[in-house]
KESE-102849 format. One record per residue (C-alpha): x, y negated, z; residue in three letters; chain; residue number from 0. Coordinates in Angstrom, 1 decimal, always signed. Layout:
((X, Y, Z), 'ALA', 'A', NUM)
...
# end
This chain:
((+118.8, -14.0, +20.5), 'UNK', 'A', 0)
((+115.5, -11.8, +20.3), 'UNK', 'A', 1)
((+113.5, -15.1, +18.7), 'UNK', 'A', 2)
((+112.5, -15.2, +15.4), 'UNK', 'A', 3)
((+112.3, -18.4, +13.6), 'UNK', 'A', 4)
((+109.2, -20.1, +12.8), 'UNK', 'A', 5)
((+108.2, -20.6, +8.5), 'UNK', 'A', 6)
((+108.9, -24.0, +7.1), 'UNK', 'A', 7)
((+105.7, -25.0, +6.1), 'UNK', 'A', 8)
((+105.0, -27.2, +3.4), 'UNK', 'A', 9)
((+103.7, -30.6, +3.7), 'UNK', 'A', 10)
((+102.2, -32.7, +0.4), 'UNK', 'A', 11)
((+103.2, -36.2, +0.1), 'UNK', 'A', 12)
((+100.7, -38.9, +0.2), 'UNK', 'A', 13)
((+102.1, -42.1, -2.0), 'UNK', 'A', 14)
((+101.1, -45.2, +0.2), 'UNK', 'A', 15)
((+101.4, -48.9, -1.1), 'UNK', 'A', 16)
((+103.8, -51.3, +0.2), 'UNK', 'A', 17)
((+102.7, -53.3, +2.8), 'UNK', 'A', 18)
((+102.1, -57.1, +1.8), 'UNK', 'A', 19)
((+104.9, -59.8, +2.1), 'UNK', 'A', 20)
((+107.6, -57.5, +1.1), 'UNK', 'A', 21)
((+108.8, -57.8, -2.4), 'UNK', 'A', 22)
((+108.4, -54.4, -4.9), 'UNK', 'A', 23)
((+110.6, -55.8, -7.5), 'UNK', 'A', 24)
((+114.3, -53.8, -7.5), 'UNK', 'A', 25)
((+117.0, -55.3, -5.5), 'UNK', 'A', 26)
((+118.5, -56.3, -8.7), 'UNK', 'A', 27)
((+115.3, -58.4, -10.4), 'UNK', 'A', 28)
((+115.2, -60.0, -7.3), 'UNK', 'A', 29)
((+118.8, -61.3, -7.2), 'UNK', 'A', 30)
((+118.8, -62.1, -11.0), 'UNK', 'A', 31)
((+115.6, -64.0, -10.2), 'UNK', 'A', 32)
((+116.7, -65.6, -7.5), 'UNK', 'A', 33)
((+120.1, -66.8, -8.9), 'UNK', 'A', 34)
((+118.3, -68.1, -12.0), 'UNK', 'A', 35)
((+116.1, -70.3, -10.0), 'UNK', 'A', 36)
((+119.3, -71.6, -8.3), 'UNK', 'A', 37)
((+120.9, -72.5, -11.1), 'UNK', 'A', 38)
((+117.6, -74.0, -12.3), 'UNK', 'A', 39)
((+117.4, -76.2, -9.5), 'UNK', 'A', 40)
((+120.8, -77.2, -9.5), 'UNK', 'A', 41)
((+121.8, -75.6, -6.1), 'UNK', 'A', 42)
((+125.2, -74.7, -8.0), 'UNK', 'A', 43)
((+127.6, -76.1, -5.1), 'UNK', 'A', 44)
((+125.7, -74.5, -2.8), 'UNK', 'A', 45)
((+125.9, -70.8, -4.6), 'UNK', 'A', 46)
((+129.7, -71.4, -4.7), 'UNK', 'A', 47)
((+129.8, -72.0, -1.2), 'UNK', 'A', 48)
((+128.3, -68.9, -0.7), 'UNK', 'A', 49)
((+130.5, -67.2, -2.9), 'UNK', 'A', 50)
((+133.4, -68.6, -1.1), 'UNK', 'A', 51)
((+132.1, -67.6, +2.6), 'UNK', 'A', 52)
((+132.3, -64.0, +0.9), 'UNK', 'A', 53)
((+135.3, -64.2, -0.1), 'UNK', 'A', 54)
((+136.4, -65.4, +3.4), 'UNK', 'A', 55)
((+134.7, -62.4, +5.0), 'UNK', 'A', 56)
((+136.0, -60.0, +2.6), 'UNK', 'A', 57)
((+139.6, -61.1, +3.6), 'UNK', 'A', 58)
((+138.9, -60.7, +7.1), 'UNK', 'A', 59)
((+137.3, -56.9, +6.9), 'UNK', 'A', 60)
((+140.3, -56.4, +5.2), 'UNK', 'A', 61)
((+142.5, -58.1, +7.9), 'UNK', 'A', 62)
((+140.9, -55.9, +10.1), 'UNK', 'A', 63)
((+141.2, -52.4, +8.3), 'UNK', 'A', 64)
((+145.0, -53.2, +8.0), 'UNK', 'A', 65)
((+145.1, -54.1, +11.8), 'UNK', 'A', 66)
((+143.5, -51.0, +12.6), 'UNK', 'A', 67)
((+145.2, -49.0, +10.1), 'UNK', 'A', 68)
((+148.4, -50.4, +11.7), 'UNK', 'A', 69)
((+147.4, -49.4, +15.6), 'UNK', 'A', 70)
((+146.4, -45.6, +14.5), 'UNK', 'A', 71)
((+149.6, -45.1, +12.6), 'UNK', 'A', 72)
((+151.9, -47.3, +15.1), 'UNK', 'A', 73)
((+150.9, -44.0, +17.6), 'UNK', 'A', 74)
# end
């Protein structure tokens, strides 16, 4: 219990540029972008497939936090 604690020393930050390949554009550009160029395209049935695979998983994490909301309280 005798140790003493070392100083936090600081360190400066270096800004480094994104590797290439990856996208720098927000999250959101990128999705507006994209669904733009689908609808463009005329990959509409396709995005509503999508959408409805979403749906179908939403349903089923919900499934699942009933089931296991069921099991803890069923203790």
């Amino acid at each position: 219990m005798g140790e003493t604690a070392t100083p936090i020393q600081a360190v400066p930050l270096q800004a480094v540029a994104a590797p290439g390949g990856f996208p720098t554009a927000p999250p959101l550009a990128i999705l507006q972008e994209g669904s733009q160029a689908a609808v463009v395209e005329g990959h509409a049935p396709m995005d509503k497939r999508v959408q409805q695979q979403l749906r179908r998983i939403e349903k089923l994490v919900y499934l699942c936090l009933v089931l296991a909301l069921y099991a803890i309280f069923k203790k």
